[in-house]
C-alpha positions in Angstrom: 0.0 0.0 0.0 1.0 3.4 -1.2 1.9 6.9 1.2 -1.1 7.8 -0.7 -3.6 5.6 -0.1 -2.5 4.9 3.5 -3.6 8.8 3.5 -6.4 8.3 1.9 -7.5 5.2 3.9 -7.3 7.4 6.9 -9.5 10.0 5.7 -11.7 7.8 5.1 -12.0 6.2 8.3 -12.0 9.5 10.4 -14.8 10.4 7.9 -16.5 7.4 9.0 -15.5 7.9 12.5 -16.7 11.4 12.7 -20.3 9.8 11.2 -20.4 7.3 13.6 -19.9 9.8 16.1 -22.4 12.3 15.3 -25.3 9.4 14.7 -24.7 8.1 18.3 -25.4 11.7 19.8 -28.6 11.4 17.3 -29.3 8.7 19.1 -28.7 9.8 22.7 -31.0 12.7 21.9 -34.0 10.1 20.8 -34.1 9.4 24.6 -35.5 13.4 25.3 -36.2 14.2 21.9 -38.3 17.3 23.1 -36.9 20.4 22.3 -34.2 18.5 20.5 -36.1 17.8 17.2 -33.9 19.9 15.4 -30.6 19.0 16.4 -31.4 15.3 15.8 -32.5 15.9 12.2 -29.4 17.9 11.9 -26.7 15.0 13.5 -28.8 11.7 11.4 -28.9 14.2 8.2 -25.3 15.1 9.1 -24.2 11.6 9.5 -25.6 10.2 6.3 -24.2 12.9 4.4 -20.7 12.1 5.4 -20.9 8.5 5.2 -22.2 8.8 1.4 -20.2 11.5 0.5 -17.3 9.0 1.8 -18.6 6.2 0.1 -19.2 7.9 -3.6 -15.7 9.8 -3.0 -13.4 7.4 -5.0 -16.4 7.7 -8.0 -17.0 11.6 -8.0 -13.1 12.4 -9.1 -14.4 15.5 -11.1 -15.7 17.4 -7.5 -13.8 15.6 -5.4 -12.6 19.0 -4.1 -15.9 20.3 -3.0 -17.6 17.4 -1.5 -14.3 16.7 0.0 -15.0 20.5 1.6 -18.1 20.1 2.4 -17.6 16.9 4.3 -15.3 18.9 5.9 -17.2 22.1 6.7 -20.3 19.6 7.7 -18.2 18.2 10.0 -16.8 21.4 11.5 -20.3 23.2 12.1 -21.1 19.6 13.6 -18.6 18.8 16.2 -19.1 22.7 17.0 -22.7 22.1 17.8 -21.8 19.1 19.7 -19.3 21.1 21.7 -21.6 23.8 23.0 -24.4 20.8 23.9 -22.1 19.2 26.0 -21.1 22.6 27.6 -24.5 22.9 28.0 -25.2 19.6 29.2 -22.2 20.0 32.2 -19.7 17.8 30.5 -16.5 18.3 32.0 -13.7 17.4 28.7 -15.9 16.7 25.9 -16.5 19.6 25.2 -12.8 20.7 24.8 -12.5 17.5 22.6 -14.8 18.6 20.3 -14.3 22.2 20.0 -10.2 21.1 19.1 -12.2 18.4 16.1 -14.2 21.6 15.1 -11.2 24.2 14.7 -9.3 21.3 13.2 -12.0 20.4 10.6 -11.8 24.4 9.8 -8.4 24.2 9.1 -8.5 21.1 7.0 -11.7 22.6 5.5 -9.7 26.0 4.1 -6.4 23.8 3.4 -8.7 21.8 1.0 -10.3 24.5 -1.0 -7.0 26.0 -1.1 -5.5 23.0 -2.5 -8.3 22.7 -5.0 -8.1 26.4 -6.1 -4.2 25.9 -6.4 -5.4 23.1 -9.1 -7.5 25.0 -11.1 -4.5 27.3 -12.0 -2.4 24.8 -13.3 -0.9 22.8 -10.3 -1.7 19.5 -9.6 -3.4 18.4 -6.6 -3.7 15.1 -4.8 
């Protein structure tokens, strides 16, 4: 196995990590869904999204830079939302977890439309 897909085998299971994730706080919130209607739509909508986008990713080469960024951004306003519900819910580390996920997925979210910018001008990206 290649540098490259070793990567990309990575990505794909923190994609699928980051789904798993979200779908199990879904869950958690089935138990009191009142007042929480929203946010559960948002994490099982959330979680599907990522897990198909991660699934059709090796098939959709021609956008693989935006649904690779949008993965990403999903998953950045996600684990944000999850950070301020477990401040909210008196969590006391989760919440530090989480906001760290949220400003990393940022990060990885501007590097990636960077990258794929930098590729539309003649540069290859990976």
């Amino acid at each position: 196995m290649t540098r490259t897909e070793r990567r990309a085998l990575l990505q794909k299971i923190g994609h699928y990590l980051t789904a798993f994730t979200i779908g199990m706080k879904g869950f958690i919130k089935l138990e009191h869904p009142h007042g929480n209607e929203a946010a559960i739509a948002l994490f099982f909508a959330s979680a599907v999204y990522i897990t198909v986008m991660t699934i059709l990713h090796d098939r959709l080469h021609r956008h693989a830079t935006l649904l690779d960024a949008s993965v990403l951004g999903i998953e950045c306003i996600v684990t944000g939302i999850l950070a301020s519900i477990y401040v909210r819910e008196g969590s006391h580390g989760l919440q530090y977890l989480f906001a760290l996920a949220s400003v990393l997925f940022a990060v990885a979210f501007f590097v990636r439309l960077r990258k794929g910018r930098t590729a539309h001008h003649g540069e290859v990206s990976d």
